[in-house]
PLY file of the C-alpha trace (Angstrom):
ply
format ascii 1.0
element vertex 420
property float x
property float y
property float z
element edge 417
property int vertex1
property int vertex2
end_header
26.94 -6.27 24.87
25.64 -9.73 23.80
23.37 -9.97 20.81
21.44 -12.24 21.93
17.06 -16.85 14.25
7.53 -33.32 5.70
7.06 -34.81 2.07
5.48 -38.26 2.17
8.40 -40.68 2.34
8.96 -42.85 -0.34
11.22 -44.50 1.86
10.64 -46.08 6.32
8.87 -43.77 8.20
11.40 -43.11 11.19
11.78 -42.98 14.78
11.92 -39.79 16.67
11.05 -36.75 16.01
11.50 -32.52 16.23
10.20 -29.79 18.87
8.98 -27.06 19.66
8.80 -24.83 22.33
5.37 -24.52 24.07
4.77 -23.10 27.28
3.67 -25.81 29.39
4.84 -27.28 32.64
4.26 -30.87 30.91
7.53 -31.26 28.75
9.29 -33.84 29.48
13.52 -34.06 28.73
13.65 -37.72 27.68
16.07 -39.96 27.86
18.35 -40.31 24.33
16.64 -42.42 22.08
17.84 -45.44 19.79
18.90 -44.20 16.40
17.51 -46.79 14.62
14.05 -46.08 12.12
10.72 -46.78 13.31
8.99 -49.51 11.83
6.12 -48.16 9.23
3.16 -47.98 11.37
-0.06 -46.31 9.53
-2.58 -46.01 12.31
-3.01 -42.20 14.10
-3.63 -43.21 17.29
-1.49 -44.11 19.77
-1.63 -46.13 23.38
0.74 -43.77 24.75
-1.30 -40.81 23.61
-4.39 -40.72 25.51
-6.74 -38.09 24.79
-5.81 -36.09 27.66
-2.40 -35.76 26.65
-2.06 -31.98 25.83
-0.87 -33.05 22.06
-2.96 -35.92 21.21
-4.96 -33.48 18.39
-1.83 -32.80 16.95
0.09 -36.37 16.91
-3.34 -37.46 15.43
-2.92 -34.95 12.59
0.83 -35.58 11.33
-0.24 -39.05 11.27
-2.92 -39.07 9.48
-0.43 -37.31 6.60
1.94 -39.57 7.53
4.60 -36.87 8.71
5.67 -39.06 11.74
5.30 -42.80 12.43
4.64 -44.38 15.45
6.42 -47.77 16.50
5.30 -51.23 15.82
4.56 -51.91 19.25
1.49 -49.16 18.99
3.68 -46.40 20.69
4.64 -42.76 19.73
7.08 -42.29 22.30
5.82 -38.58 22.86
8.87 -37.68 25.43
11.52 -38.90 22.88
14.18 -36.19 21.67
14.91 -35.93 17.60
17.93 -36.26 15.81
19.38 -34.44 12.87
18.61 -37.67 10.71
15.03 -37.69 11.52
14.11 -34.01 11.52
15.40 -33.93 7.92
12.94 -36.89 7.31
10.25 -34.74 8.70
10.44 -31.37 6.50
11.42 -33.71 3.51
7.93 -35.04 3.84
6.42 -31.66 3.80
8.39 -30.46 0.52
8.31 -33.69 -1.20
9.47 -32.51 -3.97
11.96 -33.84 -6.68
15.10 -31.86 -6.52
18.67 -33.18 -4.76
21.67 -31.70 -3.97
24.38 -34.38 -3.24
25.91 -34.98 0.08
29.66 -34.21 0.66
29.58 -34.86 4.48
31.84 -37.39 5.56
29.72 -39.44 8.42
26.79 -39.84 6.23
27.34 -42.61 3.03
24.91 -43.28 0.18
23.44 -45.73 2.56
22.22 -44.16 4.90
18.31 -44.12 5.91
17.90 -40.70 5.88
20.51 -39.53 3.10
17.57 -39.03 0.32
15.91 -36.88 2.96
18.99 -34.83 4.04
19.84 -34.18 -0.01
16.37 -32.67 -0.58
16.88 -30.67 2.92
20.35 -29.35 0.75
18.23 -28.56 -2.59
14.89 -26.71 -0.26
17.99 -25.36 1.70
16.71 -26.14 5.08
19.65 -27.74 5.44
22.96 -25.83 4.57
26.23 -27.27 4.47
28.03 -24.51 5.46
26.56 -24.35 8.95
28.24 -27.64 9.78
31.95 -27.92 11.25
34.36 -30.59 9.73
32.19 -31.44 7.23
30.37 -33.72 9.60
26.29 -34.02 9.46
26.22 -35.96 12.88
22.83 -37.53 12.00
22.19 -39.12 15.11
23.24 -35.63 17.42
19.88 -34.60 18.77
18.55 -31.25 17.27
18.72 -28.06 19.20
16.18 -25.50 19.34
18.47 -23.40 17.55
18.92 -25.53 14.70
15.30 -26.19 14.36
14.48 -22.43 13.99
17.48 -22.38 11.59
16.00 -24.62 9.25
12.50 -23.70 9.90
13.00 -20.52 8.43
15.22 -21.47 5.75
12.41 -23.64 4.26
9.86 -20.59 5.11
12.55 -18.52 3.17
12.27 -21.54 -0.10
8.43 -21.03 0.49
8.54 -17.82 0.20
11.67 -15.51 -0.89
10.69 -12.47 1.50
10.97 -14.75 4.95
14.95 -14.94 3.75
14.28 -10.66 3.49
13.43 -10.87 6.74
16.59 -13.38 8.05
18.72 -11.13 6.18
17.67 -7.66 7.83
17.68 -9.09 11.16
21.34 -10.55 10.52
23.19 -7.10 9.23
21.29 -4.81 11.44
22.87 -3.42 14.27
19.73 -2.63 15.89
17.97 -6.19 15.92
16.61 -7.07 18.94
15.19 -10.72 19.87
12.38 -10.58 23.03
14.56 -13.74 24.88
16.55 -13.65 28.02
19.90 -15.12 26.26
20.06 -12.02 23.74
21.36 -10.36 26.84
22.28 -12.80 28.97
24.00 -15.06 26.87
23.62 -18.85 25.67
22.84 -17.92 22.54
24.80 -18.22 19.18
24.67 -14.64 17.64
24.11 -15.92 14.18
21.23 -18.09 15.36
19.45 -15.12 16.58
17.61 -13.64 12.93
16.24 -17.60 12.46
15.00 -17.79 16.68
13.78 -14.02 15.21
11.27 -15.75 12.32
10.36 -18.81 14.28
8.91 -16.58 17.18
7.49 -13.93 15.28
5.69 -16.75 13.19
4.66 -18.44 16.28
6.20 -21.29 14.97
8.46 -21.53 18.33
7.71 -19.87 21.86
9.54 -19.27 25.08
8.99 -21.32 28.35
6.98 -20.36 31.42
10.59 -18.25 32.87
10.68 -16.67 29.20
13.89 -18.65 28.18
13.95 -19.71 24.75
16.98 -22.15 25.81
18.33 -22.26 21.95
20.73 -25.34 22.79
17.79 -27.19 24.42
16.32 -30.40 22.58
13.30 -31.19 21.27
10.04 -33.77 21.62
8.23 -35.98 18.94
4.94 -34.42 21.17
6.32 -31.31 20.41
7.01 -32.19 16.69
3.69 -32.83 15.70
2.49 -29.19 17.13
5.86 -27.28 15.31
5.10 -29.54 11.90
1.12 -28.38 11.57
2.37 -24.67 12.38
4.96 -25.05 10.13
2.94 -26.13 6.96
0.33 -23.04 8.22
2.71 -20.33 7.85
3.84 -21.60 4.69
1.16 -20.56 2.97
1.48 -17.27 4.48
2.99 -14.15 3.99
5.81 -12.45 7.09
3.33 -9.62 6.65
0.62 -11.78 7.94
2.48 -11.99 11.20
2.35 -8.82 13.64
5.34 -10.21 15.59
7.66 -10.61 12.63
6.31 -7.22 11.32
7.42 -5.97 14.48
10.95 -7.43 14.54
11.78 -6.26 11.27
10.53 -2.78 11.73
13.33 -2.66 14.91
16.16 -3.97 12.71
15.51 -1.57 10.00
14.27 1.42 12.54
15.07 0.83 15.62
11.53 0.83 16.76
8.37 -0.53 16.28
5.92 1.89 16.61
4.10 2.23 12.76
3.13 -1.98 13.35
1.88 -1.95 16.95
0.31 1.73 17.31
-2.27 3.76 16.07
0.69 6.47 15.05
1.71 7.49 11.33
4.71 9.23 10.10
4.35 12.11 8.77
5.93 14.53 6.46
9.13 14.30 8.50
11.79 11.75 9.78
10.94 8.64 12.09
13.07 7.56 15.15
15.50 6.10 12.61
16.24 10.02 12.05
17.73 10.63 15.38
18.56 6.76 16.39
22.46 7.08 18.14
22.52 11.06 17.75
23.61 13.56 20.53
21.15 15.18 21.94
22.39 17.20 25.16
19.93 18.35 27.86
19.38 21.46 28.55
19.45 21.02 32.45
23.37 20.62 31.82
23.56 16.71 33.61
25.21 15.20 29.92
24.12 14.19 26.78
21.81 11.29 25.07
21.02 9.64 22.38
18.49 7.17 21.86
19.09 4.03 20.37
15.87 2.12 20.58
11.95 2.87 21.26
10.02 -0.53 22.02
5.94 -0.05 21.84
4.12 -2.01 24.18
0.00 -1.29 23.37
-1.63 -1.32 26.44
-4.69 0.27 25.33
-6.72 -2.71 26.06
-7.33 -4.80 28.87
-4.13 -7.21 27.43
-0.86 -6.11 26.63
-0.02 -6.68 22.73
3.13 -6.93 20.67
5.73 -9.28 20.70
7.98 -7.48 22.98
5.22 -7.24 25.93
7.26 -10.27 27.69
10.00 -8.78 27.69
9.37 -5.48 28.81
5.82 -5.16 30.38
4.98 -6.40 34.17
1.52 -7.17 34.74
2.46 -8.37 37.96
3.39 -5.03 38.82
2.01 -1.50 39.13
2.19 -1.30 35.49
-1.39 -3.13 35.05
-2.88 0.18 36.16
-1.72 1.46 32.25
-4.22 -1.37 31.17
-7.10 0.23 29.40
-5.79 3.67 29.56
-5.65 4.70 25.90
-1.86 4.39 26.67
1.35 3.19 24.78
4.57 2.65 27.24
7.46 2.90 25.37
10.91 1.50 26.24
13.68 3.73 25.68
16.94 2.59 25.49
19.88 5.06 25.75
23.19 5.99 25.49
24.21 8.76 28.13
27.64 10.63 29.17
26.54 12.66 32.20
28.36 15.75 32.89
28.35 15.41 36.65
27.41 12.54 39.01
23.54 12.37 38.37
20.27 9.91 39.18
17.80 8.67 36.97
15.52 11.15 38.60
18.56 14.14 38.02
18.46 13.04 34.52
14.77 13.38 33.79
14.36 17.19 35.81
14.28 19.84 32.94
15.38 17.39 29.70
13.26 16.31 27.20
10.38 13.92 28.05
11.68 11.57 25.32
15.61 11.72 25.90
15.11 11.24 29.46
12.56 9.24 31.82
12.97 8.41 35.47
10.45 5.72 34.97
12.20 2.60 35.43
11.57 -0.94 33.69
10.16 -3.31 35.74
12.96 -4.85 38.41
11.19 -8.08 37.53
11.48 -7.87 33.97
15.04 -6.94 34.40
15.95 -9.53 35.91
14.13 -12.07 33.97
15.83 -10.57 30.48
19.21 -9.42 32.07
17.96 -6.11 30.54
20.27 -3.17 31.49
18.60 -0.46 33.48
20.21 1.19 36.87
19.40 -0.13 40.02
17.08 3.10 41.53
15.83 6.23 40.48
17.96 8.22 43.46
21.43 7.38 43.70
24.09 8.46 41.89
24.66 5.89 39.20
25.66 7.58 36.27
29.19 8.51 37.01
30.81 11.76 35.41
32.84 11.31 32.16
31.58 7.32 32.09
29.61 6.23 29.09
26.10 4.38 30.02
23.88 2.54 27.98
20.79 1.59 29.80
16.73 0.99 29.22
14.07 2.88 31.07
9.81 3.35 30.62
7.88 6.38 29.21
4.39 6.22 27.78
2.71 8.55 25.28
-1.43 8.34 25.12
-3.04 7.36 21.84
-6.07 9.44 20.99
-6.70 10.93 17.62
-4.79 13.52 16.77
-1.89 12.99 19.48
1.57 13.68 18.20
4.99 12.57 19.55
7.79 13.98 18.50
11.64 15.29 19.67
15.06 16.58 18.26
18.59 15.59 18.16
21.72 18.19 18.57
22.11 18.46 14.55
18.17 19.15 14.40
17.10 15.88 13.11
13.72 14.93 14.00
11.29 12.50 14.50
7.80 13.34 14.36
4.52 10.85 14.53
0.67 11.14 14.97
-2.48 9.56 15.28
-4.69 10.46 12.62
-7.77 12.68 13.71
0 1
1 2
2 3
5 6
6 7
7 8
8 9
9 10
10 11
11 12
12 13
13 14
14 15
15 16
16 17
17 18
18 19
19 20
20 21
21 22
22 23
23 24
24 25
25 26
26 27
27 28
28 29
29 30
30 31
31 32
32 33
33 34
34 35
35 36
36 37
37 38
38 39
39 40
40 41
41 42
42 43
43 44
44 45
45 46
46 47
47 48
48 49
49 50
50 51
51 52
52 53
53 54
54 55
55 56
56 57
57 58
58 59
59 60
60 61
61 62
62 63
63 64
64 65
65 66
66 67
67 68
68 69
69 70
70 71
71 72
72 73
73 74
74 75
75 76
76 77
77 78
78 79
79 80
80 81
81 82
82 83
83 84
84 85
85 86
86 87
87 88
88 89
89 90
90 91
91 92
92 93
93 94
94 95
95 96
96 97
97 98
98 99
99 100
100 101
101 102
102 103
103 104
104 105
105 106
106 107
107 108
108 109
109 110
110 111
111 112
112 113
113 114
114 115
115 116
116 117
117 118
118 119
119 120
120 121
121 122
122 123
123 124
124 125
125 126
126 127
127 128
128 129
129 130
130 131
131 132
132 133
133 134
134 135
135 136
136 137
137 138
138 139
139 140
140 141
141 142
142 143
143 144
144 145
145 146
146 147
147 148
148 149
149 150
150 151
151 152
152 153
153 154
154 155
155 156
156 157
157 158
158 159
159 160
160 161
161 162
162 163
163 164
164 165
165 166
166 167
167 168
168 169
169 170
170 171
171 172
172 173
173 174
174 175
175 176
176 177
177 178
178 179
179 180
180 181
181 182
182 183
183 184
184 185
185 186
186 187
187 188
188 189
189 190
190 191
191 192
192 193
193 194
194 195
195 196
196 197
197 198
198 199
199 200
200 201
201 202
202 203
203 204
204 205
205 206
206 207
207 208
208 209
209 210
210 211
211 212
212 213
213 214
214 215
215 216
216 217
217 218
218 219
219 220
220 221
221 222
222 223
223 224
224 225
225 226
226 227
227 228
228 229
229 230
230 231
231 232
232 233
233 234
234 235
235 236
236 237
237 238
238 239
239 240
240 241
241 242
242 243
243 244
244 245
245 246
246 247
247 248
248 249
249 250
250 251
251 252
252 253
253 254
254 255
255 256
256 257
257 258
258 259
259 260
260 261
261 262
262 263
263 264
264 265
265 266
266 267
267 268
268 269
269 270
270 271
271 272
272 273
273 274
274 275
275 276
276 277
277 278
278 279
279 280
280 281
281 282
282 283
283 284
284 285
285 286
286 287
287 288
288 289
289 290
290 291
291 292
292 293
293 294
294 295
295 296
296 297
297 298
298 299
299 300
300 301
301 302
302 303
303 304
304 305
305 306
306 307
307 308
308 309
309 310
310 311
311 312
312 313
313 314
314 315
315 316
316 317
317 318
318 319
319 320
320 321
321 322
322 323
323 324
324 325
325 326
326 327
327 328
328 329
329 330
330 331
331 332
332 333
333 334
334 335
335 336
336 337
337 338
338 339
339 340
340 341
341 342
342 343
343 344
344 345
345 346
346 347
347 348
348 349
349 350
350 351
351 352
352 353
353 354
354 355
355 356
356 357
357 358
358 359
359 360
360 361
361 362
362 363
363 364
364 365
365 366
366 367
367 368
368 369
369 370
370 371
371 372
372 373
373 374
374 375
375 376
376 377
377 378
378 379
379 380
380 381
381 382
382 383
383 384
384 385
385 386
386 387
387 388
388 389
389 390
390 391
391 392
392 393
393 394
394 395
395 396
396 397
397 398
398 399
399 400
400 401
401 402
402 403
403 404
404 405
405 406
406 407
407 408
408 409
409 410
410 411
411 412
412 413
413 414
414 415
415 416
416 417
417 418
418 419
């Protein structure tokens, strides 16, 4: 299954620059741009910026700190895609500090424009040589939105040592899960996924309007001036300051993320991490389960919250009616051996509430994530003998005093509440 993560320049301000993901039906794939620097141009407005133009607060900003230059004919060139060269010229400019770490890549000589740039991306370690093939920098190859989380959260991790914490535990955990289509579906570099992991949870990067995160998509110098001012924001923050980061982190450690969106405490006893991939055989004799994740959405309100509500909750669907209910639906995701041909609905007769559901995940949702689920609640699926592993939707109210809490085989437990 597919596991689908600016420095004022003492030398030209440049040409094009970096992206980021917003979700509007106004971005524009531009045509590939010269690769030669911008002239220095110190004025913050723009002719092709009007103040309609859904970025014009932002381009205004990042020049004003002189992040990004326009072009000497009194353009920005907001539709223009950025290259390696210049996105290293950007996050220079918001380090500006003093260290260097020399260049060894082969395409890119003492000369070049952007050298001093990409040799205090090497020292922050925004940059890393090591994540480059042949030794090659390719300055001119336009950046990917992969890349750009990749080096967005290594300089969040220089800012701050626990955002490379929080790359690390999303990279050797075996139960990370990232709220975009591709983690199922594919298109996505598996080692990209902890850095597209900090970018979203920060905010710093979002899906489209079909959820894709499209990690070998390019980027916009519109788009560069929101992702730079976000960027410099979360630097002087803490991961704990963000909910959605809290929340992926939690999953890689846990396998669920119920203590940072939910009123529920542990108590005295285990978590889900205590019975997370143990046995757990039902007692209406149709096979046995284990549980390997439980995703919170909070639907206690008249919004859904958490990062993973996307992914998982429909509000396009009969699901709204959970809205303001006091409610929490949780996503299960299991593994399950049946013992005889069985339904989702066979499954859920007589076994425990929390090892079995026949509440499916939305058909829209599943199709939008690739998220694996069975097809209906009343055929026949699950095959005997054949291993499944498959998502489905339970919910669990969230008054005070409420507890939640099951067993695996062995007797290991987990056990929550919501204080009275």
């Amino acid at each position: 299954m597919k596991r689908n993560t600016f420095r004022k320049s003492r030398k030209n301000l440049m040409l094009n620059a970096l992206a980021v993901s917003v979700m509007t039906s106004a971005l524009v794939i531009p045509a590939t741009m010269p690769t030669v620097q911008a002239a220095p141009v110190t004025k913050s407005t723009f002719k092709d910026v009007p103040k309609s133009h859904w970025a014009y607060e932002s381009i205004k900003q990042v020049a004003e700190k002189g992040l990004v230059a326009g072009y000497s004919d009194g353009t920005y060139k907001p539709s223009a895609q950025v290259t390696r060269a210049e996105f290293a010229t950007f996050l220079s400019r918001v380090f500006d500090g003093n260290d260097r770490t020399p260049s060894k890549f082969s395409d890119l000589g003492a000369s070049h424009w952007a050298n001093d740039a990409i040799q205090e991306g090497l020292a922050v370690g925004f940059i890393k040589a090591s994540d480059f093939s042949n030794n090659k920098f390719e300055p001119n190859k336009a950046m990917t939105r992969g890349e750009m989380s990749r080096w967005l959260a290594n300089g969040l991790a220089h800012a701050n040592a626990d955002y490379g914490k929080a790359i690390e535990e999303m990279a050797n955990s075996s139960l990370t899960i990232i709220p975009i289509p591709e983690f199922y579906g594919g298109g996505v570099n598996k080692k990209d996924l902890p850095y597209i992991g900090v970018a979203l949870g920060t905010g710093l990067l979002s899906g489209y309007e079909d959820f894709t995160f499209k990690p070998n998509g390019n980027t916009t110098r519109a788009e560069v001036a929101t992702i730079l001012i976000r960027f410099m924001d979360a630097m002087k923050k803490a991961p704990s300051d963000f909910t959605g980061l809290k929340e992926l982190r939690e999953v890689a450690s846990t396998g669920t993320n119920i203590l940072t969106i939910s009123n529920f405490k542990k108590t005295k006893y285990t978590g889900y991490e205590g019975v997370i991939g143990k046995p757990h055989t039902y007692l209406n004799k149709t096979g046995v389960a284990t549980i390997e994740h439980a995703i919170f959405v909070d639907t206690t309100g008249n919004k859904p919250k958490g990062i993973f509500k996307d992914m998982f909750f429909d509000e396009k669907s009969e699901e709204a009616i959970y809205l303001n209910s006091n409610l929490y639906l949780i996503y299960y995701e299991y593994s399950f051996v049946p013992s005889r041909d069985v339904s989702l609905q066979s499954i859920s007769n007589g076994s425990d509430m929390h090892f079995a559901t026949n509440f499916m995940v939305s058909k829209r949702k599943i199709e939008n994530f690739n998220i694996p689920s069975p097809k209906s609640t009343s055929k026949n699926e699950f095959i005997k003998g054949e291993k499944y592993r498959y998502w489905a939707q339970n919910k669990i109210g969230g008054q005070p005093g409420r507890e939640l809490s099951s067993h695996a085989d062995d007797g290991s437990l987990f056990y929550y509440e919501v204080p009275k």
